[in-house]
N, C-alpha and C positions, 0 to 999 in steps of 0.2 A: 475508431476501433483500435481497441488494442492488442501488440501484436506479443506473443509469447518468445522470447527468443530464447530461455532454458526453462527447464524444472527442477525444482527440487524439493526436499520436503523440510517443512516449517519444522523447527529443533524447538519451537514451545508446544505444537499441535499436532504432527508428525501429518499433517495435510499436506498433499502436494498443489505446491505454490508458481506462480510466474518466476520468470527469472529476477522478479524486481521483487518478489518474498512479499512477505506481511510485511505490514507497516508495523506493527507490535513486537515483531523480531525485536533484539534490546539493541544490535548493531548492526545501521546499515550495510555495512561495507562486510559483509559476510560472507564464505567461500561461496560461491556458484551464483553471486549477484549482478546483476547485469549493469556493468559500469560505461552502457553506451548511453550519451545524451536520450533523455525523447520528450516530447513536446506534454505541455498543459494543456488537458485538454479543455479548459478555462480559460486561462489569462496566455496561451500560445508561447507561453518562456519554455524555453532548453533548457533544462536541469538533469542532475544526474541522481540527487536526491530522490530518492523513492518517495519521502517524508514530505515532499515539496506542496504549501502551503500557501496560498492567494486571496485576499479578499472576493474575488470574485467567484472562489470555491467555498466560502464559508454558508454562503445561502443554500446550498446541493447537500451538506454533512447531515446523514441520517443512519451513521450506525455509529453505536459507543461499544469496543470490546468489553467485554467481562472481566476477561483476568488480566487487563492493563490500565485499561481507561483509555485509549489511544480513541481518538474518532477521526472517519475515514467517511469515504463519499457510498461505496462501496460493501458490501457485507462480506465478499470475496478477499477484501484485504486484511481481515481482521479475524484472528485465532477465533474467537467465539463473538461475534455479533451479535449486539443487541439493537432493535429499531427504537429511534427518541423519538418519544411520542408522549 
C-alpha cells in the first residue's frame, strides 16, 4: 500500500498528487517532492526515484499518458492516462 506523505498539485494538470507527483512532471526533484527512500513494490529496491523502473515492473505497465508519453503502472500517476490495449 502506498502511503501519501504530502500533496500537492501537478503544475502540468493542476491534479492534486502524492508527495511522489506524477511521473510526467518534467523534474523529479520538484518543490513539495518526497525525497524519503521507499521501496518497489516489484523488485523490493529503495529508490528515491519517483521514475524508478525494473524489469519485473514492465509486465504490470498498462497506462501511456497523453500529453507526455511517459508509461506508468498506474493511471493515478499520469497527467492524462490512457489504457494500452
Amino acid at each position: 500500500m502506498t502511503e501519501y506523505v504530502k500533496t500537492f498539485t501537478c503544475k502540468n494538470c493542476n491534479a492534486p498528487t502524492s508527495g511522489r507527483g506524477h511521473l510526467c512532471h518534467p523534474n523529479s526533484n520538484h518543490p513539495g517532492a518526497d525525497k524519503e527512500a521507499f521501496e518497489c513494490e516489484f523488485c523490493k529496491k529503495k529508490d528515491i526515484d519517483a521514475r524508478h523502473t525494473c524489469p519485473e515492473m514492465l509486465d504490470s505497465i498498462e497506462y501511456v499518458c497523453k500529453k507526455c508519453g511517459r508509461l506508468a503502472v498506474y493511471d493515478s500517476l499520469l497527467c492524462e492516462p490512457e489504457l494500452i490495449g
